[in-house]
mmCIF file of the C-alpha atoms, coordinates in Angstrom:
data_MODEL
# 
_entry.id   MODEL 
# 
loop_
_atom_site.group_PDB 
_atom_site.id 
_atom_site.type_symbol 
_atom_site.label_atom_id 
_atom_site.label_alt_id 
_atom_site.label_comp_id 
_atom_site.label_asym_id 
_atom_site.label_entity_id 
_atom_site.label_seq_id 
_atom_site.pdbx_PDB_ins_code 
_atom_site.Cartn_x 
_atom_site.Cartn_y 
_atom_site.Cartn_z 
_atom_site.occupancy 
_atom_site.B_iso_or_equiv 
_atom_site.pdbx_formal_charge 
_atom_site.auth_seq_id 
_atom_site.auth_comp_id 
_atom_site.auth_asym_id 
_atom_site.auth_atom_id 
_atom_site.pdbx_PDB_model_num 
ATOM 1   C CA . UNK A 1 1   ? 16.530  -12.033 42.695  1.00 0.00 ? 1   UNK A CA 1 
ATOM 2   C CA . UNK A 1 2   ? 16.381  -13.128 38.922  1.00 0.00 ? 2   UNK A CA 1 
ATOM 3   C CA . UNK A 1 3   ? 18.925  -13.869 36.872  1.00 0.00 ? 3   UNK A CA 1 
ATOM 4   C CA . UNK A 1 4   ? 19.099  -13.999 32.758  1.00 0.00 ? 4   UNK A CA 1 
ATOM 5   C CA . UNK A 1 5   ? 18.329  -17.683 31.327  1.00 0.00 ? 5   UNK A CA 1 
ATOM 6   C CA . UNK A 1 6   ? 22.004  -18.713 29.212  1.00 0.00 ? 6   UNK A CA 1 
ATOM 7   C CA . UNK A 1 7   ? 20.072  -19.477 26.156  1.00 0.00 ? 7   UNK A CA 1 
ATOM 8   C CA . UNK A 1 8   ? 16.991  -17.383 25.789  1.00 0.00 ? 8   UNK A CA 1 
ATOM 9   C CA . UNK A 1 9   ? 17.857  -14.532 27.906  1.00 0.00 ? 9   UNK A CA 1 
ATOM 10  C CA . UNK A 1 10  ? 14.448  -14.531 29.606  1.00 0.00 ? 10  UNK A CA 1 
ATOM 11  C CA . UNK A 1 11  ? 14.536  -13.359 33.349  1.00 0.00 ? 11  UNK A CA 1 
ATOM 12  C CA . UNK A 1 12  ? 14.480  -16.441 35.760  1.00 0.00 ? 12  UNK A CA 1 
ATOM 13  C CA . UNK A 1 13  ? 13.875  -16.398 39.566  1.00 0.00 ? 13  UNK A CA 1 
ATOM 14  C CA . UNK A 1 14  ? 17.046  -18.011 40.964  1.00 0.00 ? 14  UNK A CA 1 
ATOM 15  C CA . UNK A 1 15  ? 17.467  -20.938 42.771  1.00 0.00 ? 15  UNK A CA 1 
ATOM 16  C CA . UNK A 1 16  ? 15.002  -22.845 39.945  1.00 0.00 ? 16  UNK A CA 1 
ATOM 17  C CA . UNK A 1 17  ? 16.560  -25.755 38.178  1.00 0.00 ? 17  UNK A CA 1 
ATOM 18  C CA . UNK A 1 18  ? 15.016  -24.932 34.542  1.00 0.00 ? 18  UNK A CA 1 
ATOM 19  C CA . UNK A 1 19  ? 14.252  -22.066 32.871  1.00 0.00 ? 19  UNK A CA 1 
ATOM 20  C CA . UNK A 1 20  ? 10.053  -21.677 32.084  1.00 0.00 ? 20  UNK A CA 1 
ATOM 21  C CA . UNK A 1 21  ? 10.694  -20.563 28.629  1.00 0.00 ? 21  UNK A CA 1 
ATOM 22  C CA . UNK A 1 22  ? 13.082  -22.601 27.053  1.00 0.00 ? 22  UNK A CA 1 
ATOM 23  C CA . UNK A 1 23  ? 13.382  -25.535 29.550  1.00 0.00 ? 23  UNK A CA 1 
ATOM 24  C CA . UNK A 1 24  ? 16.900  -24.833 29.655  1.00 0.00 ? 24  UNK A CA 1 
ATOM 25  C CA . UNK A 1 25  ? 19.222  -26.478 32.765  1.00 0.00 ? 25  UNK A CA 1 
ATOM 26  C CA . UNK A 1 26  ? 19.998  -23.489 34.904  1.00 0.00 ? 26  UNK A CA 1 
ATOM 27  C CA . UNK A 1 27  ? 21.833  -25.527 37.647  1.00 0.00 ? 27  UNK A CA 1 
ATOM 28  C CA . UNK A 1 28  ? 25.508  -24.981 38.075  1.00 0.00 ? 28  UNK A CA 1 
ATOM 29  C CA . UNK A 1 29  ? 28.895  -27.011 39.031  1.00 0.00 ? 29  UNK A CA 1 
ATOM 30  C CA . UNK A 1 30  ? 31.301  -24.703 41.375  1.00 0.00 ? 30  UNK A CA 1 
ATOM 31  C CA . UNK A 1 31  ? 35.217  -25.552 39.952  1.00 0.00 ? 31  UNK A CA 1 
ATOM 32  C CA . UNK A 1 32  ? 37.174  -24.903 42.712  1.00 0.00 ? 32  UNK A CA 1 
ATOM 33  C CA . UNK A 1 33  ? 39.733  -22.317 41.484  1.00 0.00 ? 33  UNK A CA 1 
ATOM 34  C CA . UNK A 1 34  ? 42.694  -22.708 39.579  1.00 0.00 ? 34  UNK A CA 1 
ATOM 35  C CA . UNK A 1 35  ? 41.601  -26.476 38.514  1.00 0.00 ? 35  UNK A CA 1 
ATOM 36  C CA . UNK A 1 36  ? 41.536  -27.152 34.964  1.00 0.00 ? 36  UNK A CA 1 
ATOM 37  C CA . UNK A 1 37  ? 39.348  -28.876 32.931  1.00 0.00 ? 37  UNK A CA 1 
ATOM 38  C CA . UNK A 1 38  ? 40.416  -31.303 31.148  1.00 0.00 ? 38  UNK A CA 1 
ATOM 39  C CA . UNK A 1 39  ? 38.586  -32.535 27.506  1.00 0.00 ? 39  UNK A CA 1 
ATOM 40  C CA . UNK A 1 40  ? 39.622  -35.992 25.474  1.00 0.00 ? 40  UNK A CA 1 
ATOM 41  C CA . UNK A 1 41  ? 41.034  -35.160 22.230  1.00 0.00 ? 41  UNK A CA 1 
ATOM 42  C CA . UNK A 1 42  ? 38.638  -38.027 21.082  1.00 0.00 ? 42  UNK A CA 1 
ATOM 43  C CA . UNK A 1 43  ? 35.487  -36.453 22.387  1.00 0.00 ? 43  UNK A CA 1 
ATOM 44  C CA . UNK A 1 44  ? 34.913  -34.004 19.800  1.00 0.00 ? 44  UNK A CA 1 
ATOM 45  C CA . UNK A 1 45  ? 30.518  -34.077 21.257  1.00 0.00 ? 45  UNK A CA 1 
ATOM 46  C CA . UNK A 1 46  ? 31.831  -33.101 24.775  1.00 0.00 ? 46  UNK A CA 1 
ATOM 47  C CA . UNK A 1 47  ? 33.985  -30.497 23.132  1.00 0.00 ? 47  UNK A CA 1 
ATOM 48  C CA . UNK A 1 48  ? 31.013  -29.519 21.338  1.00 0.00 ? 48  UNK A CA 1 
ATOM 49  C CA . UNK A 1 49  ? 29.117  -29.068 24.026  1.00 0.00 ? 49  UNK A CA 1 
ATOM 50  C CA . UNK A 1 50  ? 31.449  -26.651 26.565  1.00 0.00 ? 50  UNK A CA 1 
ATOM 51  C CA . UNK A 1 51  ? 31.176  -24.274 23.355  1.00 0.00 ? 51  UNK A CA 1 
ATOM 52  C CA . UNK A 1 52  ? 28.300  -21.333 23.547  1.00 0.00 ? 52  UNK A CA 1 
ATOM 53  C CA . UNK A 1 53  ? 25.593  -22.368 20.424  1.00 0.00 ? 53  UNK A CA 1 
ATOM 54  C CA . UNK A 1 54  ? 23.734  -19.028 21.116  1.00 0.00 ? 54  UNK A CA 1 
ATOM 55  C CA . UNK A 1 55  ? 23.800  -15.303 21.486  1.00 0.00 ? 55  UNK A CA 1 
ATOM 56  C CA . UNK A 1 56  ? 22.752  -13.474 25.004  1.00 0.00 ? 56  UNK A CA 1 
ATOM 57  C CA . UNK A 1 57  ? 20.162  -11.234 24.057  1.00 0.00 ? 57  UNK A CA 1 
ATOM 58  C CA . UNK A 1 58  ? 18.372  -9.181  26.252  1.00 0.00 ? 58  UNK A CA 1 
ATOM 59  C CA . UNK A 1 59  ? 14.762  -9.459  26.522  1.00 0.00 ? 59  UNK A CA 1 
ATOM 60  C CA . UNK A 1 60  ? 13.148  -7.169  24.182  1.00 0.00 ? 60  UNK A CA 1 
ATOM 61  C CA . UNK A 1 61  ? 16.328  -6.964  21.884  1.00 0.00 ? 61  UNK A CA 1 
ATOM 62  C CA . UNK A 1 62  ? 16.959  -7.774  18.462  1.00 0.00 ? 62  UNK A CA 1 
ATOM 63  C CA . UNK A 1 63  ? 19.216  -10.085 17.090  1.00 0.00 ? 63  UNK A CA 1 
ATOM 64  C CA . UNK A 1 64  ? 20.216  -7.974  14.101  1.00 0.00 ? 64  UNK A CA 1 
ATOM 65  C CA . UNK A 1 65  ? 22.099  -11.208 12.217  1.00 0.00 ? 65  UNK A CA 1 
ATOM 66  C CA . UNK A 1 66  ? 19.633  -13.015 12.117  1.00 0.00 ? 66  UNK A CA 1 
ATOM 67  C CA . UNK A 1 67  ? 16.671  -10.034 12.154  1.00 0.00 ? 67  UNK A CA 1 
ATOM 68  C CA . UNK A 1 68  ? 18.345  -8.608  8.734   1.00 0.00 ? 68  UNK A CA 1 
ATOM 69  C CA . UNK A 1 69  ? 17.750  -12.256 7.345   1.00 0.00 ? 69  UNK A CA 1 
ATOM 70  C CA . UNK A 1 70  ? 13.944  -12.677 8.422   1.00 0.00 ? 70  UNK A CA 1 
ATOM 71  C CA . UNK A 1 71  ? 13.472  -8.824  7.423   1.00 0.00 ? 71  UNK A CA 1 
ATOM 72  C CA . UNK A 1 72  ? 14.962  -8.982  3.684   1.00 0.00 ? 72  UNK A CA 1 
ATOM 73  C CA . UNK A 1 73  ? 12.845  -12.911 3.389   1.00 0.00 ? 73  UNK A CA 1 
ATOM 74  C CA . UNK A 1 74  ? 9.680   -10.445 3.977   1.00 0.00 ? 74  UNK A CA 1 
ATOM 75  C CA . UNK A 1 75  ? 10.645  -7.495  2.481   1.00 0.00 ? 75  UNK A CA 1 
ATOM 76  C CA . UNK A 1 76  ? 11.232  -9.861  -0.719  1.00 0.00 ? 76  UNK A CA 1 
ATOM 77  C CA . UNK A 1 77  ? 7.968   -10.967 -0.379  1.00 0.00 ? 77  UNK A CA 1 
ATOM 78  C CA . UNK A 1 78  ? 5.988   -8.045  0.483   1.00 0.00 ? 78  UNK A CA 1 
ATOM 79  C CA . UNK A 1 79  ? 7.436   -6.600  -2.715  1.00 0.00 ? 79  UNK A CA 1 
ATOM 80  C CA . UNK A 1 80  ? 6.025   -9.770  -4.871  1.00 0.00 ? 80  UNK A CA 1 
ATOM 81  C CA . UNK A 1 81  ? 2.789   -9.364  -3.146  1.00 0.00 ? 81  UNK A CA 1 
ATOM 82  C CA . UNK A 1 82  ? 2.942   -5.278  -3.929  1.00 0.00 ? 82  UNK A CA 1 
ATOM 83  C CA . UNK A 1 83  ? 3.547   -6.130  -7.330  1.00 0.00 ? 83  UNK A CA 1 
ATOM 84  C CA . UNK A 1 84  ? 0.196   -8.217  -7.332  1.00 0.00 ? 84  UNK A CA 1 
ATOM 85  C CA . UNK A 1 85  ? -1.425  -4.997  -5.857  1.00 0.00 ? 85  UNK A CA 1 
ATOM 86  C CA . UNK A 1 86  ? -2.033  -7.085  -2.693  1.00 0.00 ? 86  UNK A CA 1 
ATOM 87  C CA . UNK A 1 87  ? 0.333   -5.011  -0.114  1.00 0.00 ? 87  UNK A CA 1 
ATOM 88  C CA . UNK A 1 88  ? 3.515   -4.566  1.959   1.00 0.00 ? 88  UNK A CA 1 
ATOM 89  C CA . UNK A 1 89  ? 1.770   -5.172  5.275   1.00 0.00 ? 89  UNK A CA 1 
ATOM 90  C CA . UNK A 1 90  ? 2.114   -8.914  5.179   1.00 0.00 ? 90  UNK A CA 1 
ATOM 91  C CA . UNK A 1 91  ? 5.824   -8.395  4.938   1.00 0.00 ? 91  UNK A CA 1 
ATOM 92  C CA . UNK A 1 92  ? 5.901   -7.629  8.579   1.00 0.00 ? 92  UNK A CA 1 
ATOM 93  C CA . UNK A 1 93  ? 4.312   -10.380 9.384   1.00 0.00 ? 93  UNK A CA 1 
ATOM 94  C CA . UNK A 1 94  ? 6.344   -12.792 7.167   1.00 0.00 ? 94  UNK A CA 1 
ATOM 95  C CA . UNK A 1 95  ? 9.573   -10.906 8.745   1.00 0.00 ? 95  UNK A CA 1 
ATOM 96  C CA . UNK A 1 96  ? 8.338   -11.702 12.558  1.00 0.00 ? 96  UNK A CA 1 
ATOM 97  C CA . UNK A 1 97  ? 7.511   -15.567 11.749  1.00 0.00 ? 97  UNK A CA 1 
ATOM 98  C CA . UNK A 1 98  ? 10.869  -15.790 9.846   1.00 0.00 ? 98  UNK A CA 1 
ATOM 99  C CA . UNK A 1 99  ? 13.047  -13.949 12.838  1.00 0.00 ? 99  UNK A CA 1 
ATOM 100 C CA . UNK A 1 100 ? 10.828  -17.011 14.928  1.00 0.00 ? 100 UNK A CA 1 
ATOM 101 C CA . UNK A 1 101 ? 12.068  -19.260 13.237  1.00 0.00 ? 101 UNK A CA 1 
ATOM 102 C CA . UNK A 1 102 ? 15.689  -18.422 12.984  1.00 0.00 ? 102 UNK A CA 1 
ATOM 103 C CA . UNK A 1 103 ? 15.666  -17.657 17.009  1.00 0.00 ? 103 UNK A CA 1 
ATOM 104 C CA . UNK A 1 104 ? 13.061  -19.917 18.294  1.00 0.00 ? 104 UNK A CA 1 
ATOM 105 C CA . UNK A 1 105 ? 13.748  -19.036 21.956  1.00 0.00 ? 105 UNK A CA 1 
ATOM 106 C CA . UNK A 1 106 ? 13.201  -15.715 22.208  1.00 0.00 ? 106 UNK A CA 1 
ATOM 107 C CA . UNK A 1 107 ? 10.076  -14.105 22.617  1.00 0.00 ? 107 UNK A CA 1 
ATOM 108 C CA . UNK A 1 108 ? 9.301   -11.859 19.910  1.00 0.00 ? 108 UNK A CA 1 
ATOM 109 C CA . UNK A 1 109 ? 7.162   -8.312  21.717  1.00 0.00 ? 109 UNK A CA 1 
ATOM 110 C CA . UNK A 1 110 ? 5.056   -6.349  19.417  1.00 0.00 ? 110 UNK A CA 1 
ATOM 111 C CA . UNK A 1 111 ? 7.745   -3.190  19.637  1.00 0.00 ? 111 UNK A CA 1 
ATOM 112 C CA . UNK A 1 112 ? 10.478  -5.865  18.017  1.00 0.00 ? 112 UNK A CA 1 
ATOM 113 C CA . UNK A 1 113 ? 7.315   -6.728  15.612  1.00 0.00 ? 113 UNK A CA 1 
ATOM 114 C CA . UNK A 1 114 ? 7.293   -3.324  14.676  1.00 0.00 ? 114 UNK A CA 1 
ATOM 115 C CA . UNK A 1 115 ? 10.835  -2.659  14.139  1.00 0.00 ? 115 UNK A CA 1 
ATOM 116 C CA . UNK A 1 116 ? 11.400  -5.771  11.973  1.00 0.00 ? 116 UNK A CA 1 
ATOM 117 C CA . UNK A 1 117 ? 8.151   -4.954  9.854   1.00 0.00 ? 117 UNK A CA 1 
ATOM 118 C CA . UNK A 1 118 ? 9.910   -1.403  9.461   1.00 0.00 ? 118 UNK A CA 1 
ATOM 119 C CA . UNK A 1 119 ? 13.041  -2.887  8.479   1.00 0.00 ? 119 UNK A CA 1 
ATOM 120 C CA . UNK A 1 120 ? 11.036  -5.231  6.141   1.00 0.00 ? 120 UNK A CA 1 
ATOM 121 C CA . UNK A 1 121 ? 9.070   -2.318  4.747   1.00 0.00 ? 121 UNK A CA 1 
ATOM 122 C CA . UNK A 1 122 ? 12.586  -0.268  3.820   1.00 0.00 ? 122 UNK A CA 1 
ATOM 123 C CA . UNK A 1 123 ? 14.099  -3.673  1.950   1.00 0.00 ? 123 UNK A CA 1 
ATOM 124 C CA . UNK A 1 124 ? 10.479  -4.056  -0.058  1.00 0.00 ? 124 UNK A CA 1 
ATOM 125 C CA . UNK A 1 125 ? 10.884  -0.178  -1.286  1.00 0.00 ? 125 UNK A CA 1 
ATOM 126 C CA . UNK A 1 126 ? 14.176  -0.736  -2.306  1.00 0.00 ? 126 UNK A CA 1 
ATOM 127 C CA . UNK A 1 127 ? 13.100  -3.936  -4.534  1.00 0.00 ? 127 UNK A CA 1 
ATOM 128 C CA . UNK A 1 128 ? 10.621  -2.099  -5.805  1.00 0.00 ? 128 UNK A CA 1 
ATOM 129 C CA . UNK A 1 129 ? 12.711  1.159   -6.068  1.00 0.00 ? 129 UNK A CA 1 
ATOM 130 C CA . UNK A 1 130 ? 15.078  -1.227  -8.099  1.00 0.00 ? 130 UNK A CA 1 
ATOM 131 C CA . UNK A 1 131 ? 12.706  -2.940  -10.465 1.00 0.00 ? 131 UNK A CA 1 
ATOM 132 C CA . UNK A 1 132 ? 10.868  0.019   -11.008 1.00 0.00 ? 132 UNK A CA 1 
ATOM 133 C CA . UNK A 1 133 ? 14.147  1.591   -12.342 1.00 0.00 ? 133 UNK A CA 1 
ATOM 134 C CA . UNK A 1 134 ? 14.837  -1.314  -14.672 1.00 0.00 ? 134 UNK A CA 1 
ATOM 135 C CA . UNK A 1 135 ? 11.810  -1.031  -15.636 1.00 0.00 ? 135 UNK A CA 1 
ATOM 136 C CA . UNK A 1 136 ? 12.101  2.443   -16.891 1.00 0.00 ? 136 UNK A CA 1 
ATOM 137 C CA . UNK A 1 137 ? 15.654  1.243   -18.584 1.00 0.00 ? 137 UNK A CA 1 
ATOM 138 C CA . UNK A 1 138 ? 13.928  -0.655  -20.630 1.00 0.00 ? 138 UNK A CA 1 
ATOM 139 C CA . UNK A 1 139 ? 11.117  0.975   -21.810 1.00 0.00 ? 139 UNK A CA 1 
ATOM 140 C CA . UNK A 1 140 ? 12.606  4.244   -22.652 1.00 0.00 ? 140 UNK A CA 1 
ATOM 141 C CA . UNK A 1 141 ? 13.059  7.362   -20.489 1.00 0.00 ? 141 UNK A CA 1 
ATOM 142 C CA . UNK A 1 142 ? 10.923  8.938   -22.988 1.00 0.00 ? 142 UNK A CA 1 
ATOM 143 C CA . UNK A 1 143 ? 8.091   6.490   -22.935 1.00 0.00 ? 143 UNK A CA 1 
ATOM 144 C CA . UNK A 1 144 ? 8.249   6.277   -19.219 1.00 0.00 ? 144 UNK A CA 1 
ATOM 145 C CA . UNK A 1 145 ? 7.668   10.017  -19.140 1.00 0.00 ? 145 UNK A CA 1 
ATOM 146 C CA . UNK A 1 146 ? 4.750   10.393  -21.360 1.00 0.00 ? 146 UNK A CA 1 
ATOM 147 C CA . UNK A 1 147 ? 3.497   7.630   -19.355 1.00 0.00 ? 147 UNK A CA 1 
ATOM 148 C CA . UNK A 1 148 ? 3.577   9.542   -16.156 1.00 0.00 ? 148 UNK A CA 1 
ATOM 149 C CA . UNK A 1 149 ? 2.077   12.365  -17.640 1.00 0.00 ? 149 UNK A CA 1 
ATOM 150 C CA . UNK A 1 150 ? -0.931  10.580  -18.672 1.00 0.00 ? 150 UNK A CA 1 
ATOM 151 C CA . UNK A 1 151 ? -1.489  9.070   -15.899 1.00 0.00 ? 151 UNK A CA 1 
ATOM 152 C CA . UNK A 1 152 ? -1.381  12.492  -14.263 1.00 0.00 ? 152 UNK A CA 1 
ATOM 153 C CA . UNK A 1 153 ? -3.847  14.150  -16.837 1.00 0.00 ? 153 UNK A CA 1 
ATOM 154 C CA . UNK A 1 154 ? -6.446  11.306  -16.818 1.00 0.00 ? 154 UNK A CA 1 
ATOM 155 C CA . UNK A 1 155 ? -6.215  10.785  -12.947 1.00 0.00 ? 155 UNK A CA 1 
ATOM 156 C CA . UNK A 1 156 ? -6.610  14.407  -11.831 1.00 0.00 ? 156 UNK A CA 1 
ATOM 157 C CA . UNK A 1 157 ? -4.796  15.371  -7.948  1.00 0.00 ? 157 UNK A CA 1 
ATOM 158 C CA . UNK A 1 158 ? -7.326  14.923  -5.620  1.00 0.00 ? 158 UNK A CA 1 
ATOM 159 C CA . UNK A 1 159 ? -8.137  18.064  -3.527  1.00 0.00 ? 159 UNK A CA 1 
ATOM 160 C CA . UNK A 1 160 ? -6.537  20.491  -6.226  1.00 0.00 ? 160 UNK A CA 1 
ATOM 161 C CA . UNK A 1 161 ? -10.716 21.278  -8.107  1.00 0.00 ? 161 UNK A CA 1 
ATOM 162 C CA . UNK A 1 162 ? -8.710  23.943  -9.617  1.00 0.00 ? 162 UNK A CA 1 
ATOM 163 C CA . UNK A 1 163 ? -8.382  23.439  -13.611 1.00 0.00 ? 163 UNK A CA 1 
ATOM 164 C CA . UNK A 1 164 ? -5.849  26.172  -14.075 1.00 0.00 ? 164 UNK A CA 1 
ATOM 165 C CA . UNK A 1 165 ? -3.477  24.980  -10.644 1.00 0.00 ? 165 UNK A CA 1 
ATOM 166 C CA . UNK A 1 166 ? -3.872  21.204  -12.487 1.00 0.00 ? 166 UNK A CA 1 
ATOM 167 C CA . UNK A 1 167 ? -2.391  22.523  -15.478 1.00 0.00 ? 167 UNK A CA 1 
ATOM 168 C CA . UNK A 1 168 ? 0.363   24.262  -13.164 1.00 0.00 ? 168 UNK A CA 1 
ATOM 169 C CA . UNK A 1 169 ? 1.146   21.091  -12.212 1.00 0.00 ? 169 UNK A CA 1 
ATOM 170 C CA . UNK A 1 170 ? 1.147   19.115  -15.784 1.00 0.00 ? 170 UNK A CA 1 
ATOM 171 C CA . UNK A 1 171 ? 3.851   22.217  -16.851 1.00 0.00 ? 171 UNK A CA 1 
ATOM 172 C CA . UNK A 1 172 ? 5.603   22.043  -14.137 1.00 0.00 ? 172 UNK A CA 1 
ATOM 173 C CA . UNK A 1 173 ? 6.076   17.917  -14.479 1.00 0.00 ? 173 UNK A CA 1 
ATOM 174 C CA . UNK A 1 174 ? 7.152   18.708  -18.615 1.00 0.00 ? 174 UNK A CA 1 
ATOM 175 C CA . UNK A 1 175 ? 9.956   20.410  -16.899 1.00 0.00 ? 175 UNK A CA 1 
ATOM 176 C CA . UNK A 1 176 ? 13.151  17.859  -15.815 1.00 0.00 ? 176 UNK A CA 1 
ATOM 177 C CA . UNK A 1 177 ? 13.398  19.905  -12.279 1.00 0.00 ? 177 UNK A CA 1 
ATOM 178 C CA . UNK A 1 178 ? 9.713   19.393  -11.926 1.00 0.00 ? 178 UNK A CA 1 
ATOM 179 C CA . UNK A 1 179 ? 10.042  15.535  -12.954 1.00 0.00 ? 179 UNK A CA 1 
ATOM 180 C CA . UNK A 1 180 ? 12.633  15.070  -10.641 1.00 0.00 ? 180 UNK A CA 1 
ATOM 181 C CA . UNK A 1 181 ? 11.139  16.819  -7.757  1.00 0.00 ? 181 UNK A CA 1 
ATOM 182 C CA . UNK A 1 182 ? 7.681   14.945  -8.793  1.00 0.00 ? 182 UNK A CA 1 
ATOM 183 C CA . UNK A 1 183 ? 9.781   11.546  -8.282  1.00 0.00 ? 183 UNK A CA 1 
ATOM 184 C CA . UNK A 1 184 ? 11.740  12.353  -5.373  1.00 0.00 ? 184 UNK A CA 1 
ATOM 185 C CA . UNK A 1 185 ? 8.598   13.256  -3.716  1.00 0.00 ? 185 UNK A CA 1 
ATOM 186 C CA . UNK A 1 186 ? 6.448   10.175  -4.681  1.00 0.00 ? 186 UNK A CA 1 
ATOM 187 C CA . UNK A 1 187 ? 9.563   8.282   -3.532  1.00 0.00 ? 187 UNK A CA 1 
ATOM 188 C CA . UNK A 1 188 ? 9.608   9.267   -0.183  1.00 0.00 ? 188 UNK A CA 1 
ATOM 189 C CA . UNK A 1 189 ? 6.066   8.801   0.312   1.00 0.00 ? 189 UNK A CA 1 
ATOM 190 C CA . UNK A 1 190 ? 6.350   5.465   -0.962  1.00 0.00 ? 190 UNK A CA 1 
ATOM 191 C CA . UNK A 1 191 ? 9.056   4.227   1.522   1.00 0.00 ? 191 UNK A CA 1 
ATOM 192 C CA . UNK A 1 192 ? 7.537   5.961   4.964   1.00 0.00 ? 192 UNK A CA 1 
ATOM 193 C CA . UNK A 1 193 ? 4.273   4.161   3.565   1.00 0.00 ? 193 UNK A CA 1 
ATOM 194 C CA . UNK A 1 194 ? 5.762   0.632   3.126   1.00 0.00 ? 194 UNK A CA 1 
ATOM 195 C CA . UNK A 1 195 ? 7.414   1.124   6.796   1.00 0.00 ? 195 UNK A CA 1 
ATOM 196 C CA . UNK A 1 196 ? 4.453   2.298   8.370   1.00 0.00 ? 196 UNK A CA 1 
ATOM 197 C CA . UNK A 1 197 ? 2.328   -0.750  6.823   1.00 0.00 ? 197 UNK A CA 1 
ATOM 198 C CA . UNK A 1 198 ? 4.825   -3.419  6.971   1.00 0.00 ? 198 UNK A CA 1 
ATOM 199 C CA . UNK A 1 199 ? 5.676   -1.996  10.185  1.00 0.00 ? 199 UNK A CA 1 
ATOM 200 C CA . UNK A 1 200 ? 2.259   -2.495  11.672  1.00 0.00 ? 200 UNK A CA 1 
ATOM 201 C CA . UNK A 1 201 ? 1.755   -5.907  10.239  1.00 0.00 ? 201 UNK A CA 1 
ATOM 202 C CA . UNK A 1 202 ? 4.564   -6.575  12.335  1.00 0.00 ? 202 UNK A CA 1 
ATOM 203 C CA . UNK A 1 203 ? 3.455   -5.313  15.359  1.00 0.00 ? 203 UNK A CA 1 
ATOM 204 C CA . UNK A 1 204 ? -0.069  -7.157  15.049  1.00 0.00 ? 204 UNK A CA 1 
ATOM 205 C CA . UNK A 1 205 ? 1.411   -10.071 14.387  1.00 0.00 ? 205 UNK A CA 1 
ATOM 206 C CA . UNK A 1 206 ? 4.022   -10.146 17.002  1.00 0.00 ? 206 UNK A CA 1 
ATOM 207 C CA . UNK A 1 207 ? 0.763   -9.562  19.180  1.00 0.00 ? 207 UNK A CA 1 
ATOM 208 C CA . UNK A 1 208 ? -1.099  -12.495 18.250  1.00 0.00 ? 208 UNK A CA 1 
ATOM 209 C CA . UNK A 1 209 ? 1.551   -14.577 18.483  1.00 0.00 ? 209 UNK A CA 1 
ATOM 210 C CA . UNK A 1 210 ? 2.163   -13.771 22.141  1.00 0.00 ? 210 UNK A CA 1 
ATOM 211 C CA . UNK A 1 211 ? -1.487  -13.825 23.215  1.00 0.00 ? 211 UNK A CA 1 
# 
């Protein structure tokens, strides 16, 4: 029969006096019932230590207090190193070592590597999402626009060979329902892009670290 370790929640055999992933002492003291325990008023350490200093977590499971932490420290930095024109992927990874190091005794599996890269991935798009829109604040709604549009006419859509369905498109974007469509599109494929890549940094690195 096993039985969940106290500290790390991994899944011990029972009868063993320490728990193989933590080291943890899994031996107990039977109190016969109805006696009381009894703590010195000037022993605040042995006070200290009846108190529970972790979580039970299932194996496999998430700590979300301290996973939204590790996932908005990568998501912060998958945005800097987006704005480089490095990538979000490494945010994963940053988010899996930084959830290790909040929660050092739990083993991190590559599906809980891929759901704190995801959440990582979501935090960097709304950095980005954020600066981006400052950025446009600043510059001019205007300029931003004419911006976009040449961007669009010297960097043709790939796939659309078509000269008259390009310059479909270019009308369509001088409209504001057609800018706005344009931007709620490009938005959404920007944030199920920086999940799936931050995402599968996660997941690889959550793997390596357990091999």
């Amino acid at each position: 029969m096993e039985i969940p370790c106290y500290k790390c929640g991994t899944l011990v055999e029972q009868g063993r006096p320490f728990c193989p992933q933590c080291v943890a002492p899994l031996i107990r003291v039977a109190v016969p019932e109805g006696a009381a325990v009894v703590v010195p008023s000037d022993a605040p350490a042995a006070a200290g230590i009846l108190r529970p200093t972790h979580r039970f977590h299932l194996p496999g499971t998430i700590d979300w207090s301290q996973g939204l932490v590790a996932a908005a420290l990568g998501g912060a930095i998958a945005a800097f190193f987006t704005l480089l024109g490095i990538g979000v992927i490494a945010g994963g990874a940053f988010a899996v070592f930084f959830y290790r190091r909040r929660v050092p005794f739990m083993t991190v599996t590559p599906t809980m590597g891929a759901k704190l890269g995801a959440a990582s991935g979501a935090i960097c798009f709304a950095i980005l999402t954020v600066v981006t829109g400052i950025g446009v604040l600043v510059a001019g709604r205007e300029k931003a626009w004419s911006q976009l549009l040449e961007s669009v006419q010297q960097n043709p859509l790939r796939g659309w060979s078509d000269p008259q369905a390009q310059q479909q498109v270019l009308d369509l974007l001088k409209t504001p329902q057609g800018l706005i469509a344009f931007i709620l599109m490009a938005l959404a494929l920007f944030l199920v892009g920086c999940v799936i890549l931050a995402g599968l940094g996660g997941t690889v690195s959550a793997w390596l670290r357990r091999r």
